[in-house]
C-alpha positions in Angstrom: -2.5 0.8 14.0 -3.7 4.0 12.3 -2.4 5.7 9.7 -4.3 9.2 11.0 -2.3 8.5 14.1 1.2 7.3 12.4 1.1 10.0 9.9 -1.1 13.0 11.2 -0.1 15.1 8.0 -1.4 12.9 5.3 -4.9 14.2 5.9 -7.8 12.1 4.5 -7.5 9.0 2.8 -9.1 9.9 -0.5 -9.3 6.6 -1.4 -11.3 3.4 -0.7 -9.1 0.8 0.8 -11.0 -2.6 0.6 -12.7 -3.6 3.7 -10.2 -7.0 3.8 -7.3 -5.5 3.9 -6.4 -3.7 7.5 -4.3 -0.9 8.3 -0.9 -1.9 9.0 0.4 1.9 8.9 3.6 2.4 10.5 5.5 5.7 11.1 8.9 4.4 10.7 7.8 3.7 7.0 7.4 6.3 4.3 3.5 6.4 4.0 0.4 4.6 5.2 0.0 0.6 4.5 -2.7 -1.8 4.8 -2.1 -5.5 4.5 -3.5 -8.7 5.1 -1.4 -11.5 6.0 -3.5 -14.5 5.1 -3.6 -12.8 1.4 0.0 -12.0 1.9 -0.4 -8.8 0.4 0.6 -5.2 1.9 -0.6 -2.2 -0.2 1.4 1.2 0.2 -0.9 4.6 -0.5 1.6 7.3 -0.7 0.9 11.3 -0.5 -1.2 12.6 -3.4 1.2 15.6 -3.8 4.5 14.0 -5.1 6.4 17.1 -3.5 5.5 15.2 0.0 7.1 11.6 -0.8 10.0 9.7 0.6 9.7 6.6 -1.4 11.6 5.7 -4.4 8.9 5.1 -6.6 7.7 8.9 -6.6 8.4 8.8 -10.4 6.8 5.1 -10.9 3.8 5.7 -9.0 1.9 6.3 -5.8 0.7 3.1 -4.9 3.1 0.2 -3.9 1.8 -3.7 -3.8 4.0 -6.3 -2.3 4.6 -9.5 -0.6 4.0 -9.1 2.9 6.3 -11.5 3.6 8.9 -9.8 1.9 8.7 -6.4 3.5 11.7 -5.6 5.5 13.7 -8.2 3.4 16.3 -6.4 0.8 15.2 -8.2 -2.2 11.5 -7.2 -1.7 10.3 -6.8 -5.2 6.8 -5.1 -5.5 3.8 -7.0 -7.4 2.6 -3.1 -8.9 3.5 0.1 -9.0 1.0 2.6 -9.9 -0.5 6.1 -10.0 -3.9 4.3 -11.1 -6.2 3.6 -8.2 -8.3 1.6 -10.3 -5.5 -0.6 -11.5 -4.7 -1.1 -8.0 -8.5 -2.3 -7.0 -8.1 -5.0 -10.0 -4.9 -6.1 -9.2 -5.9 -7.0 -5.7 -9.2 -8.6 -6.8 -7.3 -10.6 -9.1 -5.1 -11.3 -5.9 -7.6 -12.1 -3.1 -10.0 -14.2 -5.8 -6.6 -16.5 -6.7 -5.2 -17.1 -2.7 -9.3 -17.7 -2.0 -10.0 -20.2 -4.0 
């Protein structure tokens, strides 16, 4: 999937999504994902402008970290939730370095 083709009004990403995690975008969600099921992680990468988001976190952050195998499930509990980009890029070091290993 493409999250340019799932959600043509997002624009650009004006982030840098790591190169390990792969775009898993959906437009039955609320925003553009990228996941990676051997790391079991899915990152969510809401609008920049909050004005433009569906999810509940608007007031707790723009980016969403879970379980991958949890999405869909009703007791999904995210990992992070954050406006900080670079908290995000820590978080899922920390992340991939621990399920490597």
């Amino acid at each position: 999937m493409n999250y340019k083709a799932e959600f043509p009004d997002f624009g650009e990403m004006d982030v840098k999504i790591p190169d390990w995690l792969e775009d898993c975008s959906w437009h039955n969600d609320a925003c553009p994902s990228f996941c990676n099921e051997e790391l079991d992680i899915h990152l969510f990468v809401d609008y920049a402008d909050p004005a433009l988001r569906e999810m509940a976190l608007v007031e707790d952050g723009r980016f969403c970290v879970s379980l991958l195998s949890e999405i869909g499930c009703c007791s999904c509990e995210p990992l992070l939730i954050t406006d900080d980009w670079e908290k995000v890029l820590e978080f899922l070091g920390k992340w991939r370095n621990h399920r490597i290993v």
